[in-house]
C-alpha positions as a LaTeX table, in Angstrom:
\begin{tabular}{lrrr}
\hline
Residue & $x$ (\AA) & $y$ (\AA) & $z$ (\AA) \\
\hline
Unk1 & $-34.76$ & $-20.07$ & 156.75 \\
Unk2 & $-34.92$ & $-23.70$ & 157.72 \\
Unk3 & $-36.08$ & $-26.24$ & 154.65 \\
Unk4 & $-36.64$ & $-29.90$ & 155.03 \\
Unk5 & $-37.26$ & $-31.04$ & 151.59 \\
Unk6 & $-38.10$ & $-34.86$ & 151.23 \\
Unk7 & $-37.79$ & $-36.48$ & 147.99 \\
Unk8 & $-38.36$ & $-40.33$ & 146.72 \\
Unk9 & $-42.19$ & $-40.89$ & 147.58 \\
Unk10 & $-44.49$ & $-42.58$ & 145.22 \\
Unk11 & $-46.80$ & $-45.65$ & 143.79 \\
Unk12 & $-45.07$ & $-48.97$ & 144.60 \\
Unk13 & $-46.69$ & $-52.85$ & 144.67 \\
Unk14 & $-46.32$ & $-54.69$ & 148.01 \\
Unk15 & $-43.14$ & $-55.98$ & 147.97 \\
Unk16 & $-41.51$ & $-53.55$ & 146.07 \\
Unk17 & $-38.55$ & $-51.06$ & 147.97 \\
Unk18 & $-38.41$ & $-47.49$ & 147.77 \\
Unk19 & $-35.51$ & $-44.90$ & 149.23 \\
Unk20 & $-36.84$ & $-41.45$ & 150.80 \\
Unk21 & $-34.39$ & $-38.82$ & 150.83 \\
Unk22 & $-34.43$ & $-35.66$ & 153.05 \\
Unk23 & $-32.38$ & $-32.86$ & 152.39 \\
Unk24 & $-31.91$ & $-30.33$ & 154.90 \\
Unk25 & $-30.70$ & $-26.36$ & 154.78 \\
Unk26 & $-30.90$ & $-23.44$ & 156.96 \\
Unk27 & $-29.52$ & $-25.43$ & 160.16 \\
Unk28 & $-26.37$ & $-27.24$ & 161.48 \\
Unk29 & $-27.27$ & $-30.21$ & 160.07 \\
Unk30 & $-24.61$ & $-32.94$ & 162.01 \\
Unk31 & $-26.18$ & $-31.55$ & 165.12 \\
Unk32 & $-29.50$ & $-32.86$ & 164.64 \\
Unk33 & $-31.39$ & $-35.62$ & 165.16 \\
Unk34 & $-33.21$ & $-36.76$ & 162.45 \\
Unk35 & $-36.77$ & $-38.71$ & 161.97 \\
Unk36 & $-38.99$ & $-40.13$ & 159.56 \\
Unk37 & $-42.44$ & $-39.89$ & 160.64 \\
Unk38 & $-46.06$ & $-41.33$ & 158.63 \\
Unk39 & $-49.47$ & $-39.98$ & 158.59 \\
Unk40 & $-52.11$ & $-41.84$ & 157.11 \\
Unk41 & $-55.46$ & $-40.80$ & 156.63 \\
Unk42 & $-57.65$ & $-40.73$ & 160.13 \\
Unk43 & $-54.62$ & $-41.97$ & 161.88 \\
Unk44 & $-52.40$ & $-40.75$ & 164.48 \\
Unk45 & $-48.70$ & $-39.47$ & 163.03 \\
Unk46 & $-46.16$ & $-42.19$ & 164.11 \\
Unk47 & $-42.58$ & $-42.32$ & 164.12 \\
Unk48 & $-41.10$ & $-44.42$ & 161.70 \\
Unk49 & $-37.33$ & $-44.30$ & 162.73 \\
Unk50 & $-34.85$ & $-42.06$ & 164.18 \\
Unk51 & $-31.19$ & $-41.47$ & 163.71 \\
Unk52 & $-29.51$ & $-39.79$ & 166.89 \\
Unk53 & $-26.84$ & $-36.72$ & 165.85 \\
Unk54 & $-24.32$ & $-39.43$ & 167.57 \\
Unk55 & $-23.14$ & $-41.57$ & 165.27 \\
Unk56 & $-22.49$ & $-44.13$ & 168.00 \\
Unk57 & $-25.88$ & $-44.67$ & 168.74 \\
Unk58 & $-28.06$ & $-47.31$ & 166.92 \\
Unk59 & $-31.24$ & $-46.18$ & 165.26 \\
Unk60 & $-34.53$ & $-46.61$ & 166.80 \\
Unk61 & $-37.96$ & $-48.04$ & 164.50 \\
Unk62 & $-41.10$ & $-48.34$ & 164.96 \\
Unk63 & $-42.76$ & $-52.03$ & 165.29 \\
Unk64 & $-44.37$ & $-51.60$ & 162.05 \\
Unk65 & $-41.48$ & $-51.32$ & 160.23 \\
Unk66 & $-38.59$ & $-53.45$ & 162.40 \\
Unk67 & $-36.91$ & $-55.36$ & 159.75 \\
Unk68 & $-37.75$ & $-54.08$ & 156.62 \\
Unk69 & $-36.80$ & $-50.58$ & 156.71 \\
Unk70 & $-33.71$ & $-48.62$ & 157.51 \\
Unk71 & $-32.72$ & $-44.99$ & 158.17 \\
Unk72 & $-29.44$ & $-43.55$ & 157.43 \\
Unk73 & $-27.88$ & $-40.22$ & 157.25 \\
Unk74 & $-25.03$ & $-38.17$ & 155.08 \\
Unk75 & $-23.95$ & $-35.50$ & 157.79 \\
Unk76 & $-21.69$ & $-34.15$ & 154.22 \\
Unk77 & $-25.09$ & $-33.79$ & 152.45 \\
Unk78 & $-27.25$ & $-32.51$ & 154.92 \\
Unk79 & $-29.30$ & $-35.46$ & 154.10 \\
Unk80 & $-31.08$ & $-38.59$ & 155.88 \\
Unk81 & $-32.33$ & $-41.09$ & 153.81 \\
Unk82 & $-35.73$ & $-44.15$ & 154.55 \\
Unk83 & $-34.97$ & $-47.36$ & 152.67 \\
Unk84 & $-38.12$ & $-48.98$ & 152.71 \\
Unk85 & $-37.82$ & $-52.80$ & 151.69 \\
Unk86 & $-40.99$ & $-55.21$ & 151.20 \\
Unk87 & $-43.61$ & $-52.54$ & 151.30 \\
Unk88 & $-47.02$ & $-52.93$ & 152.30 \\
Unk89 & $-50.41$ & $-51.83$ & 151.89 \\
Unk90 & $-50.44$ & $-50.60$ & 155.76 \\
Unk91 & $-47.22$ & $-48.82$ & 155.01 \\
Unk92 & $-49.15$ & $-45.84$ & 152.69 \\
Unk93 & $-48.83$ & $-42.35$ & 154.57 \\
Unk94 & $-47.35$ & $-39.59$ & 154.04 \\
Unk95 & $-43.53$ & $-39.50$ & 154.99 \\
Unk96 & $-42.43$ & $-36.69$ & 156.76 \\
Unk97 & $-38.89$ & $-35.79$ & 157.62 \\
Unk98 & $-38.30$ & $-34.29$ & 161.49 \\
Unk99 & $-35.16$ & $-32.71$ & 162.78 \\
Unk100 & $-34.86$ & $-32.23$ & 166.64 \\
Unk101 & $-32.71$ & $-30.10$ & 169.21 \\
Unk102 & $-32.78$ & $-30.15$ & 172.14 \\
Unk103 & $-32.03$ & $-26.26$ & 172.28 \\
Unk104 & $-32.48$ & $-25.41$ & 168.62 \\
Unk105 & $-35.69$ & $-26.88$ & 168.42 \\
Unk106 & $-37.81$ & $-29.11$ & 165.60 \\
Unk107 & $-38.54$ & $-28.67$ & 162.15 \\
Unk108 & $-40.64$ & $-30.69$ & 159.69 \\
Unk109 & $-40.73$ & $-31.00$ & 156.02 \\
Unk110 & $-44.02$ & $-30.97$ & 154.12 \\
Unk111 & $-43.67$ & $-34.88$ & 153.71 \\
Unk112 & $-44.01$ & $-36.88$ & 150.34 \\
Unk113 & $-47.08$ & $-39.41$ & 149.59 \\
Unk114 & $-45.87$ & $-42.91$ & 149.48 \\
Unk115 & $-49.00$ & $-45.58$ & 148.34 \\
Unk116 & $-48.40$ & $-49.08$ & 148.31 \\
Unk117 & $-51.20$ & $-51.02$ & 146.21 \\
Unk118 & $-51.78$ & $-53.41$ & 143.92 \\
\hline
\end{tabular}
């Protein structure tokens, strides 16, 4: 059974950082590409970054976020994590983790709530 359990969400002033962590089981993790999504209420999901299975490859972020936030991943852990730097208000959603095949197929976790208010 695949499990995408993300971890790390929470209340956070603007300005303030926070690290999401996704940890995955049930699948090959290394062979995945992995994504961090966000879903905010009467809004369209969007893709917040993406880290291809090929180490080589730079990430890829969405224009909301260039700059301030920065995906990684531990292939060893099975885990990719969000740093999210200088948070704002626009940035609450819920973060959802995504891992892709192109064979295998896609998976999502169940996302964690991260609200960014004064």
């Amino acid at each position: 059974q695949v499990q995408l359990v993300e971890s790390g969400g929470g209340l956070v002033q603007p300005g303030e950082s926070l690290r999401l962590s996704c940890t995955a089981s049930g699948i090959t993790f290394s062979v995945y590409s992995m994504a961090w999504y966000r879903q905010a209420p009467g809004k369209e999901r969007e893709l917040v970054a993406s880290k291809n299975k090929n180490r080589f490859l730079s990430a890829v972020y969405g224009e909301a976020v260039k700059g301030r936030f920065t995906i990684s991943r531990d292939d060893t852990k099975s885990t990719v994590y969000l740093q999210m730097n200088d948070l704002k208000p626009e940035d609450t959603a819920v973060y959802l983790c995504n891992a892709r095949h192109s064979s295998r197929g896609e998976f999502w976790g169940q996302g964690t709530q991260v609200t960014v208010s004064s």
